[in-house]
C-alpha positions, 0 to 999 in steps of 0.5 A, spaced: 839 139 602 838 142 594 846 140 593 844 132 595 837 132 591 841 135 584 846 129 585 841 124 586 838 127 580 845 126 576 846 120 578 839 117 576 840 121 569 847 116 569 844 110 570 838 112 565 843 113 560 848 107 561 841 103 560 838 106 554 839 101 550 835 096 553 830 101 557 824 100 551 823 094 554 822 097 561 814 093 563 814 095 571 817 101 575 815 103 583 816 110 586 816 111 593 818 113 600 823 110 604 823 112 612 828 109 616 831 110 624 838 108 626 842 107 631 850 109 628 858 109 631 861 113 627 869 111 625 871 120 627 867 120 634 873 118 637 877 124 635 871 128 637 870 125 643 878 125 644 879 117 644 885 118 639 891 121 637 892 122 646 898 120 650 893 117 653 884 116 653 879 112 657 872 114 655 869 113 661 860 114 658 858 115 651 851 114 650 848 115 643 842 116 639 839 115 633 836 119 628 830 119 624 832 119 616 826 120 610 826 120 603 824 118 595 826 111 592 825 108 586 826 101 582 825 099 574 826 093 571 829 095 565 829 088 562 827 081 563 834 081 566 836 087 569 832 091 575 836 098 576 833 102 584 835 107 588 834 111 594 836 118 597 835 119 605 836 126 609 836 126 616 830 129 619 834 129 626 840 129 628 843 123 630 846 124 637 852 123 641 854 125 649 861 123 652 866 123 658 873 122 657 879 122 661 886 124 658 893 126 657 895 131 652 900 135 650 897 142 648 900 147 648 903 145 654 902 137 658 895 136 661 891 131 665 883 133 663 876 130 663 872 133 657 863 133 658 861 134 652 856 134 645 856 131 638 850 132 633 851 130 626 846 130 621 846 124 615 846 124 608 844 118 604 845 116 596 844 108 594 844 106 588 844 099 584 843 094 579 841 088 579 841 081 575 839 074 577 844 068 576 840 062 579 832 062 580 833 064 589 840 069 587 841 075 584 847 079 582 848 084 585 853 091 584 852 099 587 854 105 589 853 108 595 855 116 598 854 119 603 855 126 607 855 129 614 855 135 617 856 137 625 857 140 631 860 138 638 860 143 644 864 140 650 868 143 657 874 140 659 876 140 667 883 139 668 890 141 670 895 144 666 903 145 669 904 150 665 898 154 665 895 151 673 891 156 674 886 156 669 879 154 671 877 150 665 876 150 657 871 151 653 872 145 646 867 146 639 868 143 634 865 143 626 865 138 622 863 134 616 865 128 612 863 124 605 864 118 603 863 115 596 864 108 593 862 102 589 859 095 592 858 088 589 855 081 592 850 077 592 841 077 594 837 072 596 830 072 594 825 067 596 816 067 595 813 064 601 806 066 598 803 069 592 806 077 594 809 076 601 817 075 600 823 076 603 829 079 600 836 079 603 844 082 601 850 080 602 856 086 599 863 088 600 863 095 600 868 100 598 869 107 600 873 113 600 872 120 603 875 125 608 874 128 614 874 135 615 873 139 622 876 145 625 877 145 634 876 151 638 880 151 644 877 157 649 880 158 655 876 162 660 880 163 666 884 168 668 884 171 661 880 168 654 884 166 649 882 162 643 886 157 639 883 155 632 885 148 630 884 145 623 884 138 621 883 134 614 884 126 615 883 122 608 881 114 608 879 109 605 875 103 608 873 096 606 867 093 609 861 089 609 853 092 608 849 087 610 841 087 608 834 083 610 827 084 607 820 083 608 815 085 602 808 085 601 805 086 595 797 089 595 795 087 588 788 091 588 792 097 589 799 097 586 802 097 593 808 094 596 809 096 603 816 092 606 819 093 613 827 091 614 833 091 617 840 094 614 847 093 618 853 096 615 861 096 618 866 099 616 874 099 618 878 105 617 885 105 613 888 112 613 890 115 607 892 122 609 893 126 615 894 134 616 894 137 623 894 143 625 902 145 628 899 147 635 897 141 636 904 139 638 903 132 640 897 129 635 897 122 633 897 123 625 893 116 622 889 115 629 884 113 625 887 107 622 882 101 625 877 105 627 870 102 625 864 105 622 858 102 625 851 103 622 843 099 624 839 101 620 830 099 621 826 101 616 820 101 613 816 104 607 811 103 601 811 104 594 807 104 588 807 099 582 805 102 576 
């Protein structure tokens, strides 16, 4: 968690440095705390829950549960023209996800199996932006945004082997992290409906990079144990939509703006390099190729208005 807090420091330092110019004339700024609940589908579940890169899969159930995200947020009107924010989120819980896939695969010899198991994963945001008005309802609107995971996944698998038809069963774990990072541009509508209450709603296209990294264990528990360790680094790059609306109030006896909102992020997913392990004789390199990354988030938070 220190490594994100010192990035968001960083990047905050930057975003000072490129306005210094104009920050003399800074006459408003608001520091808060941003809380948030999501439910989320991340584009990689599919190779977790061994949706991709098979001969052949059907996800019979999957059931996903949402985490709880919190932290700071900041916004500073830098000039009559230019307002500057951000906020840094880490996942106070695990988003969770539980499966059962049927599949034929080829490892290391052809099988037919059905896999029961777990992938938790812990969510680190950063979202930074300026913003500049372009009509007297519509602001120009550009950004960055970051974001970090960090997972497990435990799981049995059930099935038949021709090679090995006597073992039992297998044992799957998988440790896995993923980062995304890119900017974003589009355009937020803002409108009064009484002195202090006003909505707020963005529209941005948002580009990001990143890479996959997991690492697969296979335990085979009967007759005999025997381990086998697979490594997995899967890059791509993904155009997508982040869709955001707003609803603010300011209370002027005590310099504080309460908001609730709701936030709607898709992501597809283009491949940009694939290395598989040579034990998995049958991987299907680039799967994640138009898998889609989806994300809801419902937020709430307060901030004071110096």
């Amino acid at each position: 968690m220190r490594k994100f807090t010192l990035l968001f420091l960083a990047v905050l330092i930057a975003f000072g440095i490129a306005f210094r110019p104009i920050a003399a004339h800074a006459v408003e700024a608001k520091v808060g705390l941003n809380m948030m609940y999501d439910w989320w589908k991340p584009a990689f579940l599919a190779f977790e829950n061994e949706t991709a890169g098979k001969l052949y899969q059907n996800n019979r159930d999957t059931t996903i549960t949402g985490s709880f995200m919190m932290g700071p947020m900041f916004w500073v009107k830098v000039a009559p023209d230019w307002n500057i924010g951000g906020q840094l989120l880490f996942g106070l819980v695990r988003n969770e996800f539980e499966y059962e896939t049927l599949a034929i695969d080829f490892y290391p010899s052809p099988r037919v199996f059905y896999d029961i198991g777990t992938s938790k994963i812990r969510r680190y945001d950063l979202d930074l932006y300026a913003e500049h008005p372009i009509h007297k309802y519509f602001n120009l609107l550009i950004g960055m945004r970051f974001n970090y995971d960090s997972g497990e996944s435990d799981s049995y698998i059930f099935g038949y082997n021709l090679i090995f038809p006597f073992r039992a069963g297998v044992t799957k774990e998988i440790e896995s992290s993923a980062w995304y990072l890119g900017p974003s541009a589009g355009a937020a509508f803002h409108y009064e409906f009484i002195k202090g209450l006003e909505l707020n709603a963005s529209v941005s296209l948002l580009l990001q990079g990143g890479r996959y990294d997991a690492e697969k264990k296979y335990l085979y528990i009967s007759p005999i144990w025997v381990m086998y360790p697979n490594e997995y680094k899967v890059g791509y790059f993904c155009i997508g939509l982040d869709n955001n609306v707003k609803l603010s109030y300011f209370i002027q006896p005590a310099h504080l703006e309460v908001w609730l909102g709701l936030r709607y992020i898709v992501l597809p997913h283009i491949s940009a390099g694939d290395e598989a392990s040579k034990l998995d004789l049958l991987y299907e390199k680039d799967w994640i190729s138009g898998e889609v990354e989806h994300l809801i988030n419902l937020y709430l938070g307060a901030a004071y208005k110096f």
